[in-house]
Every structure is written in structure tokens, then in C-alpha cells.
C-alpha positions as CSV (number, residue, x, y, z in Angstrom):
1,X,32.4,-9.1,8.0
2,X,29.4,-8.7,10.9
3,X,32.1,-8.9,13.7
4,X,31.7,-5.5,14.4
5,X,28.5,-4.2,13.2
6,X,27.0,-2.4,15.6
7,X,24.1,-0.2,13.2
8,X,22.9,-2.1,10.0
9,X,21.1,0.2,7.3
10,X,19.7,-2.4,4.6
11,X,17.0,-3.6,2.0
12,X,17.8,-7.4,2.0
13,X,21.2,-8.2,3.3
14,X,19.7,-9.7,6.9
15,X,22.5,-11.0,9.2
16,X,22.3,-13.7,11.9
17,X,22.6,-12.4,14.9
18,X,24.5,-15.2,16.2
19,X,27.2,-14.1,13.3
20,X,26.8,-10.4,14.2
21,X,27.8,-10.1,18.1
22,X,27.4,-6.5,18.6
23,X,24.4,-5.6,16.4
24,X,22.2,-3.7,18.1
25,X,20.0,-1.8,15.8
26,X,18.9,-2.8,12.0
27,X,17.4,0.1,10.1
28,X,15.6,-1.2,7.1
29,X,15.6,0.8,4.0
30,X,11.4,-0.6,3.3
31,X,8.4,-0.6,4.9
32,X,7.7,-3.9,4.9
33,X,9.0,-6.4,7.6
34,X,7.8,-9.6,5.7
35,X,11.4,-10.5,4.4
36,X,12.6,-10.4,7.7
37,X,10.0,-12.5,10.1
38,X,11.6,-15.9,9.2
39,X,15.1,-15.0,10.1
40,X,17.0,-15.5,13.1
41,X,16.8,-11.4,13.1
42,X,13.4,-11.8,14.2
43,X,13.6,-13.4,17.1
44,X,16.3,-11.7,18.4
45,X,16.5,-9.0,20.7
46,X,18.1,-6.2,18.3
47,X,15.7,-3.4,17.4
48,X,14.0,-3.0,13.8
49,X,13.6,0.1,12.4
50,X,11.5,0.5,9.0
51,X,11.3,3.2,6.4
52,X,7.8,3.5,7.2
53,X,6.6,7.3,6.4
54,X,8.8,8.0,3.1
55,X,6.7,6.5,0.5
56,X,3.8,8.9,0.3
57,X,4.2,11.4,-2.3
58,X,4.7,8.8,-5.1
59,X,2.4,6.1,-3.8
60,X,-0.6,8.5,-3.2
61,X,0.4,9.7,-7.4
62,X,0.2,6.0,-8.1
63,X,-3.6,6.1,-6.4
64,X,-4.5,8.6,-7.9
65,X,-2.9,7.8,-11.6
66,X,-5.0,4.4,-11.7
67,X,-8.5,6.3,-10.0
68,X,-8.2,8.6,-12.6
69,X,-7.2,5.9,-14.9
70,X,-10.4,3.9,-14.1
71,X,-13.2,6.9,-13.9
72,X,-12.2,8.6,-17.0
73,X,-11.7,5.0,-19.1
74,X,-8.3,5.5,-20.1
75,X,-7.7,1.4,-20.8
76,X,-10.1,2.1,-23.4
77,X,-9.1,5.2,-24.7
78,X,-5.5,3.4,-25.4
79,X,-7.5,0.3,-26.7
80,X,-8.7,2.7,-29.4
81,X,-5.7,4.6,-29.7
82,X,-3.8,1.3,-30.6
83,X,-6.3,0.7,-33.7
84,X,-6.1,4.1,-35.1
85,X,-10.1,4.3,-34.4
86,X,-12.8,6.6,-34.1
87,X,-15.2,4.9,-31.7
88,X,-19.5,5.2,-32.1
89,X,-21.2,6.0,-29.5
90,X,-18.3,7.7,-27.8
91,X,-20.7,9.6,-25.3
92,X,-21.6,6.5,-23.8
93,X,-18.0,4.7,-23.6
94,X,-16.5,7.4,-22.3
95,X,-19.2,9.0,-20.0
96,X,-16.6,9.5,-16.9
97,X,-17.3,9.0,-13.1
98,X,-16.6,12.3,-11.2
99,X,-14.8,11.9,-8.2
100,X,-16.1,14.6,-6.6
101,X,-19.1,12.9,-4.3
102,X,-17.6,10.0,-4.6
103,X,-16.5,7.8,-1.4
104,X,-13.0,6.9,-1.0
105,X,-12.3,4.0,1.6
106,X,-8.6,3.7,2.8
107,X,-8.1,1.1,5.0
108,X,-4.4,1.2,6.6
109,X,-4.5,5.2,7.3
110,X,-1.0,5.8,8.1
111,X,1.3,8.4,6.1
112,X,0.7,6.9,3.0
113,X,-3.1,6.1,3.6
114,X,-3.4,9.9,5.3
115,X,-1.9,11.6,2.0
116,X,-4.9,9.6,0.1
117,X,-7.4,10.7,2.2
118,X,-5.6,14.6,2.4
119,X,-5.6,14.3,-1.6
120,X,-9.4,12.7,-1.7
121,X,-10.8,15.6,-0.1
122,X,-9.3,18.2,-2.5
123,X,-11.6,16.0,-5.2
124,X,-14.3,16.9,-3.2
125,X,-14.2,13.4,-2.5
126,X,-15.8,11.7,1.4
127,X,-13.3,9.7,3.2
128,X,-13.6,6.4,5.5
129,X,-10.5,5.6,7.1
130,X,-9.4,2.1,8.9
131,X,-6.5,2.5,11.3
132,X,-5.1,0.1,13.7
133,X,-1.3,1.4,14.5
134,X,0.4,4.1,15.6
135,X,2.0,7.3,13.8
136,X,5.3,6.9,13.0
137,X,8.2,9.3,10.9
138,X,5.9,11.6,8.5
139,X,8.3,13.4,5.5
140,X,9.1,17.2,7.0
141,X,7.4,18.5,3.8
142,X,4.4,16.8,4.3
143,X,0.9,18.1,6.3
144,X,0.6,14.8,8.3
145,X,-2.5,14.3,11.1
146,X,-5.4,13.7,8.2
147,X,-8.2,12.5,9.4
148,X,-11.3,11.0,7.7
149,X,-14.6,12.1,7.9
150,X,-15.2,8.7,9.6
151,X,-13.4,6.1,11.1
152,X,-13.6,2.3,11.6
153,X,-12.0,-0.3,13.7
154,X,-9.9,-3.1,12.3
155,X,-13.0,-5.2,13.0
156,X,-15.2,-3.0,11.1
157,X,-14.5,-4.1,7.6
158,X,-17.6,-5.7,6.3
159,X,-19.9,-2.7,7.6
160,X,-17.3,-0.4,5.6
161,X,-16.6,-1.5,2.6
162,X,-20.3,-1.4,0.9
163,X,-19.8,2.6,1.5
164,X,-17.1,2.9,-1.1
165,X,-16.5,3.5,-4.2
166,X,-12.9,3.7,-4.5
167,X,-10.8,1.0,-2.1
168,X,-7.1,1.8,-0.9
169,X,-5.2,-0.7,0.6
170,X,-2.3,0.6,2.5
171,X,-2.2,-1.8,4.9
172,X,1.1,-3.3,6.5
173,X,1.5,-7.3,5.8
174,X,0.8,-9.4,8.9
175,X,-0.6,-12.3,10.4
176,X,-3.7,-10.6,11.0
177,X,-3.6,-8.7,7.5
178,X,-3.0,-11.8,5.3
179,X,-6.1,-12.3,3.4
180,X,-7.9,-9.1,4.6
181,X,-10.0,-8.6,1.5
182,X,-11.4,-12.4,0.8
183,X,-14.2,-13.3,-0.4
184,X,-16.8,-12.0,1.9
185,X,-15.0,-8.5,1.4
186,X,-15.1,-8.7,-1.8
187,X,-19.4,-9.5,-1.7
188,X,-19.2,-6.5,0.4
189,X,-18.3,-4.4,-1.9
190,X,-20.0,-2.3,-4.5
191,X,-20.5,-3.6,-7.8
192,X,-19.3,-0.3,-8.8
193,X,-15.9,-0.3,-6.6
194,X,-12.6,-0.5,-7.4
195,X,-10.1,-1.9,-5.3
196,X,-6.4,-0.2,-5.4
197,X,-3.3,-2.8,-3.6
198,X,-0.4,-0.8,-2.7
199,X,0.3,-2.5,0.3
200,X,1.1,-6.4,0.3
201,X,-0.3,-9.3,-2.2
202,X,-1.0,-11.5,-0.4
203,X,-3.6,-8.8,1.7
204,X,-6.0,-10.1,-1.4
205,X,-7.0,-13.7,-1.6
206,X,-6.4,-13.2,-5.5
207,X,-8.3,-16.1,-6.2
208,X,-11.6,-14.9,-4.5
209,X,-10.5,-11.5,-6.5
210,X,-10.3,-13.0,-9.8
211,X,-13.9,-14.8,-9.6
212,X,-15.2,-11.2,-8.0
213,X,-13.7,-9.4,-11.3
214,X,-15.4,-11.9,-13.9
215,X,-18.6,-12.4,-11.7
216,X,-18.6,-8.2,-11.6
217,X,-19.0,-8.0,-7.8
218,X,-16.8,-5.2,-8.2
219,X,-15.7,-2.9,-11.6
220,X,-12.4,-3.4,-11.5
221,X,-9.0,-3.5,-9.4
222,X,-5.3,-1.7,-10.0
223,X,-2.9,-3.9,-8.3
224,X,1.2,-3.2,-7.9
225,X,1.8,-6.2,-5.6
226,X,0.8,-9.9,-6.2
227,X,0.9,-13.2,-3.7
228,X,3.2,-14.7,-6.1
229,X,5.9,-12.0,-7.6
230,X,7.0,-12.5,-10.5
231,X,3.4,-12.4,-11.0
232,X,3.1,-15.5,-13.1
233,X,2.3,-16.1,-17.0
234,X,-0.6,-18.0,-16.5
235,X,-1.9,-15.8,-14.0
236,X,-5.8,-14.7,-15.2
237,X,-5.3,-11.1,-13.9
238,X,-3.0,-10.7,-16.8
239,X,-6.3,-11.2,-19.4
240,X,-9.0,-9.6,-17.3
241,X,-10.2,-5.9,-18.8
242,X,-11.1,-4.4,-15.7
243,X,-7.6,-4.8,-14.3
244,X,-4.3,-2.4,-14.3
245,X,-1.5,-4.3,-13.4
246,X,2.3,-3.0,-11.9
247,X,5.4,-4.8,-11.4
248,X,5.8,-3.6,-7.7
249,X,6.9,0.0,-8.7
250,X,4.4,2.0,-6.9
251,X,6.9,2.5,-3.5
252,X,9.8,3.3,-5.6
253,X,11.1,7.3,-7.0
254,X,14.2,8.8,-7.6
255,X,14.3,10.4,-4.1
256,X,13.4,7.0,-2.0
257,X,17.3,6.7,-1.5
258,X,17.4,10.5,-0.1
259,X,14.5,10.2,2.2
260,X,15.4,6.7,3.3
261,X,18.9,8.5,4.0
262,X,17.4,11.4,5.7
263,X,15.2,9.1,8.2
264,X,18.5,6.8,8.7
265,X,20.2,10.2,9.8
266,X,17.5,11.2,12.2
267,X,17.4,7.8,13.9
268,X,21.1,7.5,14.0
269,X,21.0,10.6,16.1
270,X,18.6,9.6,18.4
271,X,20.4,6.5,18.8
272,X,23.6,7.7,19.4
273,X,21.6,10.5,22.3
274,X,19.5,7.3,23.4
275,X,16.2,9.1,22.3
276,X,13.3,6.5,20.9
277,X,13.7,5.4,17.8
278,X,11.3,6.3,15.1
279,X,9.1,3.0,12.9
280,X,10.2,1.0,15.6
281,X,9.1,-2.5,14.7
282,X,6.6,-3.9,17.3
283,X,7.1,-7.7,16.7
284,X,3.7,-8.8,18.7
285,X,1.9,-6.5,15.9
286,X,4.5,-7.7,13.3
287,X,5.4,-3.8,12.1
């Protein structure tokens, strides 16, 4: 079957090289490498390309559903909802936190992490913005070349995060990345905050974030992506109130397949005219 596979465009079928003589290029229809860094792939010479660049319009809706979410107490307004009940002192539950003024903190400020901050500022929101890579394929329809009203170095996270009151993370899943927000991150933090993981689970030492969510170091956290997935049944983020939980759905839409086809095209082009391909992998920075 891989005899003569020159050009692979996949999610999860990863072939051994040593199988695959005359593969030369593997396009891979995510954004995430992580799946692939323990193959044989990996160490090969064959270039990686990602589909870095065509997740923002429904990741950045996914941000903004569960800010919203949060600042205007919708968990409780469905807790009510659910008990046909007419709460007292409804000014007080339900007294919202306007975004506008507010700080919004993206750290990873790629396309995805740019559309936040893009979107954050029609709020009337300020953005901080962490960024260690380079640009890469950015959706045609899309402004692109956001920047925040101020920037930090990957080594700047402590003195950033007790600026914000709303935390992206948008990050891709490395070496360097694995455990980002830990326990020290998470005493950085405003008791106020929420923390939003779009990126990779295991980006959160969830153990250090469960103890910060019933310790109230910070309000609460949304979180589509878990360090174990399935996230398990006797996992305590599925009892905590100040969590929204997703099963992994916050990359996915019904165009993913036409943009992930579109970026193929582009970068089959350039392959076959031996122009630079676009998201290619650097394996030293493991994206």
C-alpha cells in the first residue's frame, strides 16, 4: 500500500518510513504534532506539514462562548432554569462582569490566539500577548497580523499572568509547553481569572488546577482538552461549579475538511513548483 506514496494527506494514519520508500512530504490534516513525535515519522527526514492556521473562526467562537458564558453566569442561569425557579436576590447572582476594560491574556498568539486578541479588542477589551513562533498559513478571509497592546517573551509568564483577567491558551504542545500553567502559574494568577484550554491538556498540570479551583486562586476554568482523554469518570473537574467542560470539540466545524483541503491544495502546489512549504514542522521546536 505505501510503496508508492510519494504525498500523504492524513489525521492518524502515520506510516513508517522504512515501509513507505518514496514519501517525501506528510501533510497532516491537525495542528497538533503530538501523535506523531513517537513514530519512526519523526525522525525521519520527510517533511511535516500541519493544518496550522484553519481553526480560527470556530476556536476563537468557542472563547468567546465560554467568556461570555462565565461573565454573564450562564451555568447558573441553567442551574435555575433546570428547577423551574425564580431566584432572590437575582441582582446579586447575576450582577455580570463587563468585558469591556477587562484584560485578556493570550499566551500562544498565532492565528488562532491573533483572532482572540482581534475579537478582544472589539469588546473594548486590553490585550497581552505571548508568542514564541513564527507565522504560518492564515485563512484568506481572515485580517491576520493582530497585535497586542503588549507583548511578552516565552519566559515572561509569571510577570504576565497577574495582569489578566481572562487566560487563553493557544499554545502548541511541546517539550517546553508541557506543564506551562503549574502551580506557580496558577498562584500568579488573579483570584478573579479564568483560564480558557484550547490548545493541549496536558499544557495544565490539572492537578495543581484542580486544588487552584477549590482553593479559589482563580474563579473558574473552561477546558476542551484534558491530560487524560476520555477525560475520566472519577475525574474532580467533572463536580467542580466553576468549571465548563468539552469533549475536544472546540477545533472541529463543518468547514474544517474544506479549509484543511484548501491549505493541502496550496501546499501541493508549491511542492510540485518547489516553493516552501507552508506550517512546516520545525522538529527542534517540535511544531
Amino acid at each position: 500500500y505505501w510503496d508508492d506514496v510519494e504525498v500523504l494527506c492524513t489525521l492518524s494514519a502515520i506510516p513508517n518510513p522504512a515501509q513507505a520508500p518514496k514519501l517525501r512530504w506528510v501533510q497532516l490534516h491537525s495542528a497538533g504534532v503530538d501523535h506523531v513525535m513517537d513514530t519512526p515519522l519523526w525522525g525521519s527526514e520527510v517533511a511535516i506539514t500541519t493544518a496550522s492556521g484553519i481553526h480560527p473562526p470556530n476556536m476563537v467562537e468557542y472563547v468567546y462562548m465560554v467568556v461570555l458564558a462565565f461573565a454573564h453566569h450562564l451555568p447558573r442561569m441553567l442551574f435555575y432554569q433546570a428547577r423551574a425557579e425564580w431566584p432572590s436576590q437575582r441582582w446579586a447572582k447575576f450582577v455580570p462582569e463587563e468585558l469591556r476594560a477587562a484584560t485578556m491574556g493570550v499566551i500562544g498568539y498565532g492565528s488562532v490566539g491573533q483572532e482572540v486578541g482581534r475579537l478582544a479588542h472589539a469588546f473594548g477589551m486590553r490585550v497581552l500577548g505571548m508568542r514564541r513562533g513564527v507565522a504560518g498559513y492564515e485563512l484568506p478571509d481572515l485580517a491576520g497580523g493582530h497585535q497586542p497592546d503588549q507583548s511578552y517573551a516565552s519566559d515572561q509568564l509569571i510577570e504576565m499572568l497577574p495582569e489578566c483577567d481572562y487566560v487563553v491558551l493557544a499554545v502548541p504542545f511541546t517539550s517546553a509547553t508541557y506543564h506551562l500553567i503549574d502551580r506557580a502559574a496558577l498562584r500568579a494568577m488573579k483570584p478573579t481569572a479564568l483560564l480558557i484550554n484550547v490548545a493541549r491538556g496536558p499544557v495544565v498540570d490539572e492537578a495543581a488546577l484542580v486544588d487552584a479551583l477549590r482553593a479559589g486562586w482563580i474563579a473558574g476554568a473552561a477546558l476542551d482538552v484534558f491530560e487524560q482523554e476520555p477525560l475520566p469518570a472519577d475525574s474532580p473537574l467533572w463536580t467542580l461549579e466553576n468549571v465548563i467542560l468539552s469533549p475536544h470539540v472546540a477545533g472541529f466545524t463543518p468547514h474544517y475538511d474544506d479549509r484543511g483541503t484548501a491549505l493541502f491544495a496550496e501546499n501541493l502546489r508549491r511542492y510540485l513548483a518547489a516553493e516552501p512549504l507552508l506550517n512546516l514542522v520545525d522538529r527542534a521546536r517540535e511544531y
